[in-house]
Residue, then its C-alpha position, 0 to 999 in steps of 0.5 A: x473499198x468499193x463504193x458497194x461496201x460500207x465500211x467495216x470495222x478491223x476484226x478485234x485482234x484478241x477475237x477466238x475464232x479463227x479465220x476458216x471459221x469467219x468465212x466458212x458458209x453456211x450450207x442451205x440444209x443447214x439453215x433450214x434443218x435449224x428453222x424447222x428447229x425453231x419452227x416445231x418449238x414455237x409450236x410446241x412450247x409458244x412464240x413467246x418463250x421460243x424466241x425469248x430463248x432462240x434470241x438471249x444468248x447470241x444477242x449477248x454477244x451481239x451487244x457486246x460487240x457493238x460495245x466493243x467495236x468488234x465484228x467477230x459473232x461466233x458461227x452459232x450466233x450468225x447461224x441463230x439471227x439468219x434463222x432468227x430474222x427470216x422466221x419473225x421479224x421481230x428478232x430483226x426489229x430488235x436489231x435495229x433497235x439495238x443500233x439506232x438507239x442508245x443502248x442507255x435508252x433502250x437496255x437488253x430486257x426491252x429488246x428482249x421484249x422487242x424480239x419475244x413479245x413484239x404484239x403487247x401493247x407496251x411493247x408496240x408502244x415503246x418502239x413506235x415512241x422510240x423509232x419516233x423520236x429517232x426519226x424526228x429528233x434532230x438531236x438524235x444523233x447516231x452513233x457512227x461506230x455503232x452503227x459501222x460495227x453493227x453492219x460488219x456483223x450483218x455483212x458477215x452473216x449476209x455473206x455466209x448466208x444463201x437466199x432467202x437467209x442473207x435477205x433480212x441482215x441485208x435489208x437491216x444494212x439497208x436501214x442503218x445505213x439511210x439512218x446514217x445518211x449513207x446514199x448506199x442505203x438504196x443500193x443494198x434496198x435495191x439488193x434486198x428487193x431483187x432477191x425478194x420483191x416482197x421484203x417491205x424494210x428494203x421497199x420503204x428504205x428504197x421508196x425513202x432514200x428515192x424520196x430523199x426521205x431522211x431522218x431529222x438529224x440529217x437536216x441539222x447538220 
């Protein structure tokens, strides 16, 4: 393992997909024909029911592998949250969410909020309050295999994804990892950046981690 590459969690051996499968890449045209996908039916049908819909199933999949310890998203799951979080990033912060906080303390129906209906007024105030108290408590402690299981499945759909689609699952590597405490967070924000300049997560992990801005839990140990 090379100092570049967090640690991966073993791909569960009663996974269904086939190995071709996990590393198949995805070809450009095929992300942008999806985005276009999902572009016309916020249009058609609004952001809100749009996402809620894009999002339900493949963050079912998601949860239930942080749950198990198991990296294996089928293609169509990798293909939705590439799509996903370049085209709203409030699919991305329900992501984050979905790693940082306790999944007792933050169930799928308020991620699905996160993810769907970020511009309510609980919503907004919900997540500052619990992104708060993340970074600020010094009892909130991550959760390591959690949070390791999460970044195999981003490492995947990054690694099976062409710029501008691998830059959002990059820039989310790049936070969980300084929640961890991991300095490696600043070399995926540095990734991220000279990708896209423009990506702010990757900016503000990059400013903290040069900082040696940290979450409290960080101190107390």
């Amino acid at each position: 393992m090379n100092n570049n590459t967090p640690y991966k969690p073993r791909k569960n051996r009663h996974a269904k997909r086939h190995a071709a499968e996990q590393t198949e890449p995805f070809v450009f045209d095929e992300l942008e024909t999806r985005s276009q996908e999902f572009r016309n039916d916020r249009r058609l049908r609004g952001a809100q029911q749009a996402n809620a819909d894009w999002v339900a199933e493949p963050l079912d999949e998601w949860l239930s592998c942080l749950d198990a310890g198991n990296t294996d998203l089928c293609r169509e799951t990798m293909a939705a949250f590439a799509v996903g979080m370049r085209e709203t990033l409030s699919i991305r912060d329900a992501l984050i969410l979905s790693l940082v906080i306790d999944e007792s303390r933050c169930p799928k129906s308020w991620l699905m909020e996160f993810a769907a209906r970020p511009h309510l007024a609980r919503t907004r105030t919900r997540m500052g309050e619990l992104l708060t108290c993340a970074f600020e408590d010094e009892g909130m402690m991550p959760d390591k295999e959690r949070c390791h299981t999460g970044i195999g499945m981003l490492l995947d759909i990054a690694e099976a994804s062409p710029v501008p689609y691998c830059i959002q699952p990059l820039a989310v590597i790049a936070y969980t990892l300084w929640w961890l405490g991991d300095p490696r967070a600043m070399v995926f924000a540095l990734r991220c950046l000279l990708l896209d300049e423009d990506c702010s997560l990757a900016a503000m992990i990059f400013s903290a981690a040069d900082r040696g801005v940290a979450p409290a839990w960080c101190s107390a140990e």
